[in-house]
N, C-alpha and C positions, 0 to 999 in steps of 0.2 A: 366421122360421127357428128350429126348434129348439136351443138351444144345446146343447154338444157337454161332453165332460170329457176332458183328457189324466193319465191316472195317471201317477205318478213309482212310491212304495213303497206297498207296500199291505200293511198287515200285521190279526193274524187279531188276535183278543181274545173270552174270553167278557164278554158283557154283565153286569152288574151289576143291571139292569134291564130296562123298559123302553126303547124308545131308536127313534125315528121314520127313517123314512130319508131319507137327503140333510139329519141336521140333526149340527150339531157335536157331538164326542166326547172325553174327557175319559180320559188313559192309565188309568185303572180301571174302565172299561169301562162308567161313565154315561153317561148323555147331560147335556152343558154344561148350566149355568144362567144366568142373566144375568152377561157382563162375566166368563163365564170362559175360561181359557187353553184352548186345546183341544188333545189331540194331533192331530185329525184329523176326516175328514166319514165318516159310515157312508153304504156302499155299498150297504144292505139295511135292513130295521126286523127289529128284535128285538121279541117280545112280551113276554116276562119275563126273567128275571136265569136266569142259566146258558146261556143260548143264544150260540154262535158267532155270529159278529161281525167282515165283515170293513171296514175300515176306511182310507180311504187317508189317508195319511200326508205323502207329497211330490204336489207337480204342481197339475192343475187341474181341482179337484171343483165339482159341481156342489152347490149349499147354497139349501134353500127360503127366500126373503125374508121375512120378518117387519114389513117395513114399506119404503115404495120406496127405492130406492138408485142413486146416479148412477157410473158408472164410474169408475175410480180414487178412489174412496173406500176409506178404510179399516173391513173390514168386524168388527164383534166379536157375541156371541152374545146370542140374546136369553134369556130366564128358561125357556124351549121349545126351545133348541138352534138357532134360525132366523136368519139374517144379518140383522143392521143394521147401520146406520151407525155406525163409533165415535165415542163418547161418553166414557166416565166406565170402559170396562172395558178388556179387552187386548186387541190386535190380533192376528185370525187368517189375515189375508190381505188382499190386495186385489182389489177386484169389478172384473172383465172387463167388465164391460156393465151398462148401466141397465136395471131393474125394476122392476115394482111388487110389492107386499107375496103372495105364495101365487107366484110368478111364481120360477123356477131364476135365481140368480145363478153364475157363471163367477169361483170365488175362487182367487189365484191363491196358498196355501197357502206360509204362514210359521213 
């Protein structure tokens, strides 16, 4: 079954950068790096910096895994914006469902 996203807020932002989609984002409009706080998962990929950018903020984004993850884990970002398991960084939510790594996780945004 494909997993699913429920949005809460969803707010706009120019990019900063580049910026993949479905991967954590950062209120100035990067995309996260390893173990950073995120405001939020982008809804679209950006190619370069100046591009709109919409990003949700509340609810339940889908976020590409980065290495597998078992549900109710705490998920934080990897050095490419992609869910992993926390570790050593901040937590951006917790994962709805187990995955493996290129696989959508269900984060339930914090």
């Amino acid at each position: 079954m494909a997993e699913t996203f429920k949005p809460g807020v969803i707010d706009n932002l120019v990019s900063a950068g580049a910026v993949g989609f479905k991967r954590f984002v950062k209120g100035d409009g990067f995309q996260c790096g390893a173990g950073a706080r995120a405001y939020g998962v982008s809804m679209e990929a950006a190619a370069a910096a100046g591009e709109a950018l919409s990003v949700m903020v509340t609810g339940i984004a889908l976020v590409e895994a980065g290495a597998s993850v078992t549900a109710g884990q705490e998920i934080e970002s990897d050095a490419n914006g992609k869910g992993i398991p926390l570790d050593t960084g901040k937590s951006n939510g917790v994962a709805g469902n187990s995955c493996s790594a290129g696989q959508d996780i269900r984060v339930v945004l914090r």
